[in-house]
N, C-alpha and C positions, 0 to 999 in steps of 0.2 A: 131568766126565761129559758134557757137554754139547759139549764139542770134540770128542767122536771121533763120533758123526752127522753135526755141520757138515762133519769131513773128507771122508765120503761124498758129504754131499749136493753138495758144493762141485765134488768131482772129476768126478762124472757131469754138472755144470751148464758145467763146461769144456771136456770131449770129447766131442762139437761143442761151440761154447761160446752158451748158450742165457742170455738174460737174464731169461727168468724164472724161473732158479734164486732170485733173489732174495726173492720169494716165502717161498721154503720155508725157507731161512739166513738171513735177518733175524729173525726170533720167536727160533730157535733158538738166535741171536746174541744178543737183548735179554736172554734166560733167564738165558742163562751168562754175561752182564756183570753180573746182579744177584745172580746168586747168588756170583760172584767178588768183587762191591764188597761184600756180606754181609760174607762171610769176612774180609776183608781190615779189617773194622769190627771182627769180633770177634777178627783179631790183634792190631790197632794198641792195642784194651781201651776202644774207644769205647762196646761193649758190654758193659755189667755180668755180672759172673761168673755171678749168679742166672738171668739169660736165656741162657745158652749149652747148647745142646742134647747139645756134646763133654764130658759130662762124665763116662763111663767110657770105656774101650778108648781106641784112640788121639786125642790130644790134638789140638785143632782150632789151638791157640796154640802152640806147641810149634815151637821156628826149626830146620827140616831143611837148607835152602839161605839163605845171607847172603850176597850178590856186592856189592862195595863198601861192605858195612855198612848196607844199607837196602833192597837188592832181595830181596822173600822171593819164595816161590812165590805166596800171595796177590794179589801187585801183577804180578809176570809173567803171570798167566792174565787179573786186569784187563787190561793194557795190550794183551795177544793180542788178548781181544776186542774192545777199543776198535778197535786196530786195522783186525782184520775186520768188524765195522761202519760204521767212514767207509770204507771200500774199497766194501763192498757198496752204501751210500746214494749214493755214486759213479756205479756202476753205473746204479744205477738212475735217477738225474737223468740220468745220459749216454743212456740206451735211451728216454728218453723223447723225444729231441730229432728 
């Protein structure tokens, strides 16, 4: 949920390219790597069944995508955000110099 604002905000903060988009993509980025490391706790069952919120309608644990037997969608939206987070703290230590 949280990656298709970042795409907004990211793409208006590149044409011209303005550094302090940063600003505005870092919070939105920290949101959606904790809510993405959540998820990824309550696949792996680090999170006991009685605290999960997915417990009618579609399944929060539930394997839709397996790419070499360990990539779920869980760790793909982590590693996306991680990602675009060192990029963006980049940025912003570079814009400050």
């Amino acid at each position: 949920v949280f990656m298709f604002p970042l795409l907004i905000v990211l793409f208006v903060g590149m044409f011209p390219f303005d550094p302090k988009v940063v600003r505005y993509a870092l919070p939105i980025t920290a949101v959606g790597w904790a809510i993405a490391f959540y998820h990824l706790l309550l696949y792996t069952g680090v999170i006991p069944d009685d605290l999960q919120p997915c417990s009618q309608g579609v399944s929060c644990t539930e394997t839709y995508l397996d790419l070499f037997g360990f990539v779920t969608i869980p760790l793909l939206s982590l590693m996306a955000f991680t990602g675009i987070m060192v990029i963006l703290i980049i940025v912003k230590r570079i814009s400050k110099e």
